[in-house]
N, CA and C atoms as an extended XYZ file, in Angstrom:
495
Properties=species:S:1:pos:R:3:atomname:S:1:resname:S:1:resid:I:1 pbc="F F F"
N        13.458        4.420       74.783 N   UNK     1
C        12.134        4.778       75.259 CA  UNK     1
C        11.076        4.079       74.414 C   UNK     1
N        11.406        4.029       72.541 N   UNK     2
C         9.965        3.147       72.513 CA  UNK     2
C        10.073        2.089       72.522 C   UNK     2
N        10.971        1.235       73.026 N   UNK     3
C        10.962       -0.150       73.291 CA  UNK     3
C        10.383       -0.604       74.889 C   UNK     3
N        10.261        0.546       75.391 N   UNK     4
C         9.265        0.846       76.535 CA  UNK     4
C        10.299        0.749       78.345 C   UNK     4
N        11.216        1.677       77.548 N   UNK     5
C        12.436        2.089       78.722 CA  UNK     5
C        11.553        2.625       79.980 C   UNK     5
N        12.226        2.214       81.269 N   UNK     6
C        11.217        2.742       82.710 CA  UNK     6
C        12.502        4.189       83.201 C   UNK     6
N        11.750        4.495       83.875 N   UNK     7
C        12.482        5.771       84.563 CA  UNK     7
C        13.605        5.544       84.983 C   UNK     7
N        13.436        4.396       86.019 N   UNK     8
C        14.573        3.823       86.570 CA  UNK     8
C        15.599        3.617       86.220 C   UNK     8
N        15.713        2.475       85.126 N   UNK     9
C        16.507        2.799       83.412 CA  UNK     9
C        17.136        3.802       83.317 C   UNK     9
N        16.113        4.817       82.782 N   UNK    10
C        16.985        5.720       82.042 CA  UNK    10
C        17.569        6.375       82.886 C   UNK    10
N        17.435        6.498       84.028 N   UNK    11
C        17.898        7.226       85.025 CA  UNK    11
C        19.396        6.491       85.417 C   UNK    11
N        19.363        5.285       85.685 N   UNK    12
C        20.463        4.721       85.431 CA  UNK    12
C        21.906        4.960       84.074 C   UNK    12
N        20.879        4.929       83.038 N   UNK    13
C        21.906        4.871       81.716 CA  UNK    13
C        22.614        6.112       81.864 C   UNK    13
N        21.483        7.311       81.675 N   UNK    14
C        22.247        8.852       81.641 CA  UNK    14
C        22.975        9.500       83.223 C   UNK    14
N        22.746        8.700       83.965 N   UNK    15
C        23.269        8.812       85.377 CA  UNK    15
C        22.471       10.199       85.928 C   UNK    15
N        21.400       10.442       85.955 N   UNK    16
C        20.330       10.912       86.560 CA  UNK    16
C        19.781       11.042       87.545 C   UNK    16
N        18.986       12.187       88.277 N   UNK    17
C        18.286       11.377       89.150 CA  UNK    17
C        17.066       10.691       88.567 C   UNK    17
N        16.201        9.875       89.418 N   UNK    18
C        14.823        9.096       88.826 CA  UNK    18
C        13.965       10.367       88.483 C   UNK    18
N        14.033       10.731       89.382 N   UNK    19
C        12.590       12.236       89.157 CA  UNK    19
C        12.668       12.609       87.741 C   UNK    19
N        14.223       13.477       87.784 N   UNK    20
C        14.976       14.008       86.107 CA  UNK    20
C        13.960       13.173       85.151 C   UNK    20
N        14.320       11.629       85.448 N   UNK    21
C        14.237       10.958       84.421 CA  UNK    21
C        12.742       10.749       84.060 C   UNK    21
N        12.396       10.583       85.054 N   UNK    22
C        10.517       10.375       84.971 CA  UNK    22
C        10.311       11.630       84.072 C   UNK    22
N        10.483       12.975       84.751 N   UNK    23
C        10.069       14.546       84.036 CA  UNK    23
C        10.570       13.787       82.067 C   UNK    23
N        11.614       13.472       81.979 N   UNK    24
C        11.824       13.540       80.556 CA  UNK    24
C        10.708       12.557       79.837 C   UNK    24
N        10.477       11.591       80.460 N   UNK    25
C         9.767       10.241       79.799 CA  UNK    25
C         8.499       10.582       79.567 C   UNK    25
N         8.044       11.540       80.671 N   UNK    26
C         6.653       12.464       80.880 CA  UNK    26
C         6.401       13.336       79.168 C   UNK    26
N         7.700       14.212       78.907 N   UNK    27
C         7.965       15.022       78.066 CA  UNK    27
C         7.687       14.313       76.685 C   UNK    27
N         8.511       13.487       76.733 N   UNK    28
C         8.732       12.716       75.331 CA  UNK    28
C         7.083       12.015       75.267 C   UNK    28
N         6.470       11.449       75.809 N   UNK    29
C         4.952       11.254       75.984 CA  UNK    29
C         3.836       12.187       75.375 C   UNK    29
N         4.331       12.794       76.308 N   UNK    30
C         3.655       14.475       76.221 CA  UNK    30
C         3.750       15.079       74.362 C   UNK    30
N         4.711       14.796       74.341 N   UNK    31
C         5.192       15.391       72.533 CA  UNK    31
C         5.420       14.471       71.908 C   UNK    31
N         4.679       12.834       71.909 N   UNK    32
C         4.690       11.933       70.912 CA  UNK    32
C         3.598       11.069       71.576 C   UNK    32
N         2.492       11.819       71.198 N   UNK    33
C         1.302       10.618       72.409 CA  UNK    33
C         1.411        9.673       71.234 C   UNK    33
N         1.463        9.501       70.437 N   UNK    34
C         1.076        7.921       69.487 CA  UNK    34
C         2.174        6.401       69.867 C   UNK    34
N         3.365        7.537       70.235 N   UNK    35
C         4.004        6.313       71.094 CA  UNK    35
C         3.025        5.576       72.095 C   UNK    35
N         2.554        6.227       72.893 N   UNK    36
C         1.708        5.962       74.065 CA  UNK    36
C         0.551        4.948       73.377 C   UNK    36
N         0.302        5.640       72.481 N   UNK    37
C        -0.956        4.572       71.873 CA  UNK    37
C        -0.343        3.413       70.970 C   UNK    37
N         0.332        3.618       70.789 N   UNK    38
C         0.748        2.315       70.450 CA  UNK    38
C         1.280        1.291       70.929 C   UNK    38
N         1.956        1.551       72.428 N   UNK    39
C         2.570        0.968       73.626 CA  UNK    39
C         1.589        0.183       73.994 C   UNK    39
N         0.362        0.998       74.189 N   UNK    40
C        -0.970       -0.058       74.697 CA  UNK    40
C        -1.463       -0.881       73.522 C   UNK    40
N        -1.535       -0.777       72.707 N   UNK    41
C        -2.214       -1.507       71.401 CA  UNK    41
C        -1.071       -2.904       71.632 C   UNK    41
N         0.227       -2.439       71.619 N   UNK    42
C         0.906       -3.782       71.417 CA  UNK    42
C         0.905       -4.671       72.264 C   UNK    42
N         1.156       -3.657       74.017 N   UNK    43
C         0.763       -5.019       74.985 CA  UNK    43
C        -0.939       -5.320       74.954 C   UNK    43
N        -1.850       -4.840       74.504 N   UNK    44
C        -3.300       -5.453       74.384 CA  UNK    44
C        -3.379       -6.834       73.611 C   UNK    44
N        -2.570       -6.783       72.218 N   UNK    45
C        -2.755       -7.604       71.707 CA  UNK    45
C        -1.816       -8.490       72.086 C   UNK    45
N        -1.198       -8.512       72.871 N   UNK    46
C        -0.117       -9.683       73.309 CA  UNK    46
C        -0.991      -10.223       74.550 C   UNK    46
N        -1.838       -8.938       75.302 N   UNK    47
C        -2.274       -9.786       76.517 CA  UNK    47
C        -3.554      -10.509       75.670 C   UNK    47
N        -4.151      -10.310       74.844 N   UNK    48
C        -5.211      -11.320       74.186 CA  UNK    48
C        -4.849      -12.418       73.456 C   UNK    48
N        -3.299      -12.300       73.021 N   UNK    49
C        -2.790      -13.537       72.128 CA  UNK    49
C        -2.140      -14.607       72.525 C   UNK    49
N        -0.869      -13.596       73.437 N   UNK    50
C         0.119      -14.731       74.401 CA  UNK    50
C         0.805      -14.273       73.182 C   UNK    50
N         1.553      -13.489       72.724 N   UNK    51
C         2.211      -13.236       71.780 CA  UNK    51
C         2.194      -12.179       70.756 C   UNK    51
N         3.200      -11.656       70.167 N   UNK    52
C         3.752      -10.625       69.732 CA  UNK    52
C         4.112      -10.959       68.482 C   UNK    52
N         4.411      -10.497       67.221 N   UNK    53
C         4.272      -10.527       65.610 CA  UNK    53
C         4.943       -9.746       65.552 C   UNK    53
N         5.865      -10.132       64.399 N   UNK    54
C         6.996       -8.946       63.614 CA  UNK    54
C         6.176       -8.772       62.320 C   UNK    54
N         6.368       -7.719       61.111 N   UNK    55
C         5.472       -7.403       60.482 CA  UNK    55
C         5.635       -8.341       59.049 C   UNK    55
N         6.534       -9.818       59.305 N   UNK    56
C         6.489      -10.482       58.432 CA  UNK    56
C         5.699      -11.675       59.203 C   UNK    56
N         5.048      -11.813       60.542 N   UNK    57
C         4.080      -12.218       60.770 CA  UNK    57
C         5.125      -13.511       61.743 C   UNK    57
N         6.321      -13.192       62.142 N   UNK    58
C         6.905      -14.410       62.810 CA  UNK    58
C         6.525      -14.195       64.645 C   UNK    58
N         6.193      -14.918       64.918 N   UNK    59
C         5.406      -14.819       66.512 CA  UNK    59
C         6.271      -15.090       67.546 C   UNK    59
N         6.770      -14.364       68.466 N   UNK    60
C         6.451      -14.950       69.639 CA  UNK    60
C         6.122      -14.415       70.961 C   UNK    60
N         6.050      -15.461       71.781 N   UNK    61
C         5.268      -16.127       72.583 CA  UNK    61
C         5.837      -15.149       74.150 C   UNK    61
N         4.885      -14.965       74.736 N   UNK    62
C         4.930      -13.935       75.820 CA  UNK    62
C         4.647      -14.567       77.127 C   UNK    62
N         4.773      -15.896       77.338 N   UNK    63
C         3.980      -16.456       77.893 CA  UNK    63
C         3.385      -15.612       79.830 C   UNK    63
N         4.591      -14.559       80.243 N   UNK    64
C         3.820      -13.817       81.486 CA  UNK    64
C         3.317      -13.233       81.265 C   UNK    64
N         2.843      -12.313       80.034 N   UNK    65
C         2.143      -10.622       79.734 CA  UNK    65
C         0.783      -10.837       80.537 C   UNK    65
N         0.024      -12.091       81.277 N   UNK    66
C        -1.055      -11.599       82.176 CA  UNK    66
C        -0.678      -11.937       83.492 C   UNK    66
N         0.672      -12.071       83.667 N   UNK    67
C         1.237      -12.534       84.680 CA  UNK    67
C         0.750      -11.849       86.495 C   UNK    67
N         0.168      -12.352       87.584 N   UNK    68
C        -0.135      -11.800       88.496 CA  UNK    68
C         0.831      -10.808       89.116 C   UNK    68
N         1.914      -11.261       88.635 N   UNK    69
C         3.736      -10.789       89.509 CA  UNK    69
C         3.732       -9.574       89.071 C   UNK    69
N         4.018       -8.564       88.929 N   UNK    70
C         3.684       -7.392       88.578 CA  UNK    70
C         5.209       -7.149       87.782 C   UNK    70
N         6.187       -7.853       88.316 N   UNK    71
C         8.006       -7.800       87.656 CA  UNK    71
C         7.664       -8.459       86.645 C   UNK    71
N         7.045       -9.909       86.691 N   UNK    72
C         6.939      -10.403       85.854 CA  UNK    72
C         6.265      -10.097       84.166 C   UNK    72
N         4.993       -9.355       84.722 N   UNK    73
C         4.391       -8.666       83.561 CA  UNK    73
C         4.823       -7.550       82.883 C   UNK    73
N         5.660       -6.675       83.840 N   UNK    74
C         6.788       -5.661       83.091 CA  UNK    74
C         7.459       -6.462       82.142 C   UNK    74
N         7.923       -6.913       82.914 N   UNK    75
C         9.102       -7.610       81.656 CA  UNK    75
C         8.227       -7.863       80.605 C   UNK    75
N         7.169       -8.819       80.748 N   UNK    76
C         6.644       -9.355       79.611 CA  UNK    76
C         6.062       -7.780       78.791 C   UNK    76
N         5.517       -7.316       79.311 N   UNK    77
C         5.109       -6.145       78.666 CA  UNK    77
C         6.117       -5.065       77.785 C   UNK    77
N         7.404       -5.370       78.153 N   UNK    78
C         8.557       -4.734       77.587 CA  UNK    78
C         8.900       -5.549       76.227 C   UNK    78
N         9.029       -6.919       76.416 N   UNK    79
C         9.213       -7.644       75.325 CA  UNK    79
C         7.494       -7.775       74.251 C   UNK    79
N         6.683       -7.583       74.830 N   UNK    80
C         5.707       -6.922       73.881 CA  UNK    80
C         5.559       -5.697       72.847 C   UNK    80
N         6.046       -4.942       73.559 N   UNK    81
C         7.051       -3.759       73.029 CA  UNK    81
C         8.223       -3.899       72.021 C   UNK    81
N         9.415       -4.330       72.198 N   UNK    82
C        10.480       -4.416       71.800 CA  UNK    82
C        10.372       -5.636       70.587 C   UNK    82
N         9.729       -6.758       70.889 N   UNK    83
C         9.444       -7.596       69.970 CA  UNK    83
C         9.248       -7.172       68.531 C   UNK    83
N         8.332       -6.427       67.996 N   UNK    84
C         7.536       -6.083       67.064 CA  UNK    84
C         8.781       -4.790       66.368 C   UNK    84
N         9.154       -4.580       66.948 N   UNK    85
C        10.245       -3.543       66.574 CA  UNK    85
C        11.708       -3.825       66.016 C   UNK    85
N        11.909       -4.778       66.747 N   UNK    86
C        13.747       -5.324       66.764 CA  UNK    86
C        13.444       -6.359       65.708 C   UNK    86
N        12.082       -7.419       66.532 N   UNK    87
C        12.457       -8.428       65.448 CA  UNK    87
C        11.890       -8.045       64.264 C   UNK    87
N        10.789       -7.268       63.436 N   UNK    88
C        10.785       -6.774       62.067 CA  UNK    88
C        12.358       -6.283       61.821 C   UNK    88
N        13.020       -5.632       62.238 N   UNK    89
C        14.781       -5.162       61.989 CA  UNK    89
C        15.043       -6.312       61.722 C   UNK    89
N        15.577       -6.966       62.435 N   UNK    90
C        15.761       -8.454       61.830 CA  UNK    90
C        15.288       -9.347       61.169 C   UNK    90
N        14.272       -9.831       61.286 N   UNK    91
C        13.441       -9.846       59.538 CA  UNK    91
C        13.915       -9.481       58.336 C   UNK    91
N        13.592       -7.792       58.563 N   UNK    92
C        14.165       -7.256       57.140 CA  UNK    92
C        15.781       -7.096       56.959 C   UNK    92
N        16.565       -7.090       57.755 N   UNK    93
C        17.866       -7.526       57.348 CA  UNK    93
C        17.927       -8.939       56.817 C   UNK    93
N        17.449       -9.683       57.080 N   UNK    94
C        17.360      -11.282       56.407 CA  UNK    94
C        16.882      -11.030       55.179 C   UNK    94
N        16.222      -10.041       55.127 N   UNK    95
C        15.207      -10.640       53.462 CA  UNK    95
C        16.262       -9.857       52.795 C   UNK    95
N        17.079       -8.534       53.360 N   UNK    96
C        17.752       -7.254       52.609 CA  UNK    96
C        19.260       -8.680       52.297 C   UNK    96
N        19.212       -9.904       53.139 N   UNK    97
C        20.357      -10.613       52.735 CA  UNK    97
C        20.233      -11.387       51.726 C   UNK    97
N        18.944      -11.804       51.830 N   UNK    98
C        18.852      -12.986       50.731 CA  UNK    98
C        18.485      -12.309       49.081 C   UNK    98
N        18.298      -10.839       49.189 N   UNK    99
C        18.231      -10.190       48.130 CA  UNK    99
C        19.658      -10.003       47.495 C   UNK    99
N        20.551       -9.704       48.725 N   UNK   100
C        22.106       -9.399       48.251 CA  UNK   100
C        22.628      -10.442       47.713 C   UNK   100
N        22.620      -11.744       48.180 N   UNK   101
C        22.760      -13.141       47.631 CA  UNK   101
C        22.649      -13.226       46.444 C   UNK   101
N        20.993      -13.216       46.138 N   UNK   102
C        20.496      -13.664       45.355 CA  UNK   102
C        21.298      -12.428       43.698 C   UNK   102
N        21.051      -11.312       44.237 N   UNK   103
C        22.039       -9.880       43.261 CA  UNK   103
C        23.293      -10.684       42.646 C   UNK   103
N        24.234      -10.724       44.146 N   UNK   104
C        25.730      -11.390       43.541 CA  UNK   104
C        25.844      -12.597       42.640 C   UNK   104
N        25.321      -13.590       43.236 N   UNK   105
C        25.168      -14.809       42.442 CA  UNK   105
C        24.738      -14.086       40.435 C   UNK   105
N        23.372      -13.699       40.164 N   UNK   106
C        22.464      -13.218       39.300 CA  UNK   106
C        24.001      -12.535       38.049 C   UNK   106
N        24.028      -11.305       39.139 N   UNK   107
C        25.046      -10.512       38.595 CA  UNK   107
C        26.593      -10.839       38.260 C   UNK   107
N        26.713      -12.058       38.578 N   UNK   108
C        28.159      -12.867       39.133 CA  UNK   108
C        29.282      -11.461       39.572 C   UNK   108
N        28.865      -10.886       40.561 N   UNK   109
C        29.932       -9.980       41.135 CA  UNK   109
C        30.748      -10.877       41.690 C   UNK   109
N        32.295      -10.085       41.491 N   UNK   110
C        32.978      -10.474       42.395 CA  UNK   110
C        33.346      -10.168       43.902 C   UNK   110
N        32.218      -10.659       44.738 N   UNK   111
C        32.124       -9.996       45.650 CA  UNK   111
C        31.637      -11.760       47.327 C   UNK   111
N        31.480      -11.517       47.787 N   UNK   112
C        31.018      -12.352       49.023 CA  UNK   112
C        30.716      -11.469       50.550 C   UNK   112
N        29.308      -12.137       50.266 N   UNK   113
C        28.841      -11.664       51.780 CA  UNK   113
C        29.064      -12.728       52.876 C   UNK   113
N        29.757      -11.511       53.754 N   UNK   114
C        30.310      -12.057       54.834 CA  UNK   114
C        29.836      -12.276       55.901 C   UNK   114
N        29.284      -10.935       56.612 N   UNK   115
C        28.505      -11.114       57.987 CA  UNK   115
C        27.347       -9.827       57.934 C   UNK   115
N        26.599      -10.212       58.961 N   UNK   116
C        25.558       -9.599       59.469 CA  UNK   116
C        25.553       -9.101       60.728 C   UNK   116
N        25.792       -7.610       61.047 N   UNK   117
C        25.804       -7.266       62.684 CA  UNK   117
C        24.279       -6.465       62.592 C   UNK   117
N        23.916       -6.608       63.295 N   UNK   118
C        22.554       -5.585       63.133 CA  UNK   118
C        21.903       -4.989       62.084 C   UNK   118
N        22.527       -3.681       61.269 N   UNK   119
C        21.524       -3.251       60.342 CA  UNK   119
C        22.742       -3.410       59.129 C   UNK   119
N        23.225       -4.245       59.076 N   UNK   120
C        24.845       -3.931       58.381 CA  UNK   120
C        25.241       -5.094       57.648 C   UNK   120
N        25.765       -5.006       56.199 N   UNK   121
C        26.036       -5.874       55.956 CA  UNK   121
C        27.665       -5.921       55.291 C   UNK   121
N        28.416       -7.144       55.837 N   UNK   122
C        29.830       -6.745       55.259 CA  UNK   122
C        29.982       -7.572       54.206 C   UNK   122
N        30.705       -7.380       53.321 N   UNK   123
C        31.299       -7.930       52.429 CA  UNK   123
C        32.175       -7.979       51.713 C   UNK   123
N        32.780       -9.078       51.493 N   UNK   124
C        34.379       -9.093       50.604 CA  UNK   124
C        34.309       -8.399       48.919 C   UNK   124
N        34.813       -7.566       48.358 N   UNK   125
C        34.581       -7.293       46.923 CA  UNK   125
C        35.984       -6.652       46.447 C   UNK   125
N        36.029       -7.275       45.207 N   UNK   126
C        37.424       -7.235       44.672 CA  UNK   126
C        37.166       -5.516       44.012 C   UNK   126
N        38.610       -5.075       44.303 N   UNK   127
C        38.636       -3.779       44.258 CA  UNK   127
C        37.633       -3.353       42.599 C   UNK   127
N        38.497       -3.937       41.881 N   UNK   128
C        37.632       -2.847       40.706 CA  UNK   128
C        36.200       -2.686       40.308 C   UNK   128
N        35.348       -3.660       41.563 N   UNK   129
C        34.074       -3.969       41.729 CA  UNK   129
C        33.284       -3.070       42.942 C   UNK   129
N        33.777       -2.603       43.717 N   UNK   130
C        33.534       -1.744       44.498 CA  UNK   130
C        31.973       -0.744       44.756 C   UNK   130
N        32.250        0.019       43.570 N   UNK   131
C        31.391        1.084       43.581 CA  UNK   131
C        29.839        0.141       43.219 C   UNK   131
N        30.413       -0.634       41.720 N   UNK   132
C        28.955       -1.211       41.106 CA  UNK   132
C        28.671       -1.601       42.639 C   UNK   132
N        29.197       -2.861       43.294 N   UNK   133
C        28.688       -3.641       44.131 CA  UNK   133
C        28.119       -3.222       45.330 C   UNK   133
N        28.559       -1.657       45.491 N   UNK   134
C        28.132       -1.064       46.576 CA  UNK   134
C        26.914       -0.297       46.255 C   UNK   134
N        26.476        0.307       45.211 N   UNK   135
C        25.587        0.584       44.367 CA  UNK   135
C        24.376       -0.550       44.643 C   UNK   135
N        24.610       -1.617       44.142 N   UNK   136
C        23.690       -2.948       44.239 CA  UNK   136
C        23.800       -3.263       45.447 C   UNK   136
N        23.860       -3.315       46.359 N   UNK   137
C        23.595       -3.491       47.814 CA  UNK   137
C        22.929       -2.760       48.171 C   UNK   137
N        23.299       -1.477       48.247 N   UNK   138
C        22.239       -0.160       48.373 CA  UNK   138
C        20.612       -0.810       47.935 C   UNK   138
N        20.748       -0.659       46.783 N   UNK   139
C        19.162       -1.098       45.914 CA  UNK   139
C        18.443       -1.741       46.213 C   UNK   139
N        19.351       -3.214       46.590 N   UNK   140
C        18.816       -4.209       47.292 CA  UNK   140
C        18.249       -3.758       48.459 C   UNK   140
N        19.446       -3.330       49.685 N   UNK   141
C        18.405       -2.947       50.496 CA  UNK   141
C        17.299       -2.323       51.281 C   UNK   141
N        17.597       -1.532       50.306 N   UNK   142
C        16.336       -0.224       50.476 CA  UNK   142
C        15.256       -0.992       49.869 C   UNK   142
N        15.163       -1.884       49.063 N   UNK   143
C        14.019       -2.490       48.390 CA  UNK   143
C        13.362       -3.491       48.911 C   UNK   143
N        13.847       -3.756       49.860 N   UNK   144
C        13.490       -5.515       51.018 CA  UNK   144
C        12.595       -4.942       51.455 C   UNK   144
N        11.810       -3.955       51.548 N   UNK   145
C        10.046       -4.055       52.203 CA  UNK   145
C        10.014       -2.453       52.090 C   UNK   145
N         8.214       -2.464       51.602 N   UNK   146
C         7.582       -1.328       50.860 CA  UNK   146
C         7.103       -0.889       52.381 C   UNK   146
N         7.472       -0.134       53.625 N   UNK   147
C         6.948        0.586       54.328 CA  UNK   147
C         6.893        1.585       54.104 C   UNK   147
N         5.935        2.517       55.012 N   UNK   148
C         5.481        3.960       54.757 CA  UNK   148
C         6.337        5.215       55.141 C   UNK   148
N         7.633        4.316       55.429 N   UNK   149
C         8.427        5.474       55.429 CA  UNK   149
C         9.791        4.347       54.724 C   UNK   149
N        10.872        5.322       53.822 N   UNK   150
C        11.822        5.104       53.140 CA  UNK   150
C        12.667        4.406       53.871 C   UNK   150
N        13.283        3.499       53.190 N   UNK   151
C        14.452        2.776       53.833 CA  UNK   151
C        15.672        3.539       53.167 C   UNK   151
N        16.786        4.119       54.107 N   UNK   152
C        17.755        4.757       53.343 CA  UNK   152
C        19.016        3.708       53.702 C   UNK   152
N        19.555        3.302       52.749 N   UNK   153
C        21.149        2.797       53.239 CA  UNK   153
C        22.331        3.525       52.709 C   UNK   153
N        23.170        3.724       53.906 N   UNK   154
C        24.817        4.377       53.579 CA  UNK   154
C        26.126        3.229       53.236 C   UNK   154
N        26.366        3.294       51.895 N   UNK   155
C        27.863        2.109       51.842 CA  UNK   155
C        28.677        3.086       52.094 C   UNK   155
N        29.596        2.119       53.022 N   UNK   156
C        30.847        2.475       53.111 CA  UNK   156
C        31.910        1.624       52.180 C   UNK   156
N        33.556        1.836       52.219 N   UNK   157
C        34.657        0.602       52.523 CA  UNK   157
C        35.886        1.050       52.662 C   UNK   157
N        36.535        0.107       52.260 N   UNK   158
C        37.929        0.200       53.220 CA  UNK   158
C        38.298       -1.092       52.929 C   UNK   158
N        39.870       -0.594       53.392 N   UNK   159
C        40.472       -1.766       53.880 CA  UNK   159
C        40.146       -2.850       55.193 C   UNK   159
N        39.528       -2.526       55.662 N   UNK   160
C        38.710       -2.761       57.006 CA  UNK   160
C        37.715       -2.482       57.406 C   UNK   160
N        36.858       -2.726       58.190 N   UNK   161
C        35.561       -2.224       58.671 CA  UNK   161
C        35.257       -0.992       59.091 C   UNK   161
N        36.560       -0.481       59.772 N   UNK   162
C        36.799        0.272       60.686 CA  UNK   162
C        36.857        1.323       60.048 C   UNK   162
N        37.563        1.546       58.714 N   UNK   163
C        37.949        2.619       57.593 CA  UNK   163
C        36.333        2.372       56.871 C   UNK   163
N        35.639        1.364       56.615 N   UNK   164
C        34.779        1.446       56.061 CA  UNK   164
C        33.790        2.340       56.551 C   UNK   164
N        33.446        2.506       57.384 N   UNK   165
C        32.837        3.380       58.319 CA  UNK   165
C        33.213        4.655       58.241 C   UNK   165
């Protein structure tokens, strides 16, 4: 919903009827108007810019958000929305990587970062290194950007991802 989900949607996802779904979207509105105001603030400034900003200032480009097509400007108006949201997430997982990097190398853990799925970061670390290294990942990434609300991270591990979890 605040990436600016339509009735239709959600009505689809939760297997709904549309009405159901409209009444809930109404609700959640209703008991979070700042969503609402902020929904318009973001497509305003996309329909005055031609573009959308993550909060490390990387742009892009919207090019239908004044689009006559009315499908067309949804969409664009959705990715006006979703832009500013997902890609700051991604952003700050990049910077929360190049902090972890920069840790292992510093610290010479024995450890290697491996991959990046979304908010997650895996990595190889030799057992008796574990805890420190999971410790210092933590730090790191709760520390990759001073917003007004806390960044919390959970380590896991395992023999696998799967156990890591």
């Amino acid at each position: 919903i605040v990436y600016g989900m339509s009735a239709f949607r959600l009505a689809n996802e939760l297997k709904i009827p549309r009405k159901e779904a409209q009444a809930y979207l109404d609700g959640y509105f209703e008991r979070y108007p700042e969503v609402s105001r902020v929904h318009e603030e973001l497509k305003e400034a996309a329909r005055n810019t031609g573009y959308s900003t993550t909060l490390w200032g990387r742009k892009r480009r919207i090019p239908d958000i004044n689009s006559s097509n009315k499908r067309d400007r949804a969409a664009a108006e959705r990715i006006a929305l979703n832009s500013p949201l997902q890609g700051s997430a991604a952003d700050l997982i990049k910077v929360a990587m190049v902090r972890v990097g920069n840790r292992i190398r510093a610290e010479k853990w024995p450890a290697t970062l491996l991959l990046q799925v979304h908010d997650e970061l895996l990595l190889e670390v030799s057992q008796e290194a574990i805890e420190t290294v999971a410790n210092g990942v933590k730090e790191e990434m709760e520390a990759a950007a001073d917003l007004c609300v806390p960044i919390r991270v959970d380590a896991g591990w395992g023999p696998n991802w799967t156990e890591a979890h």
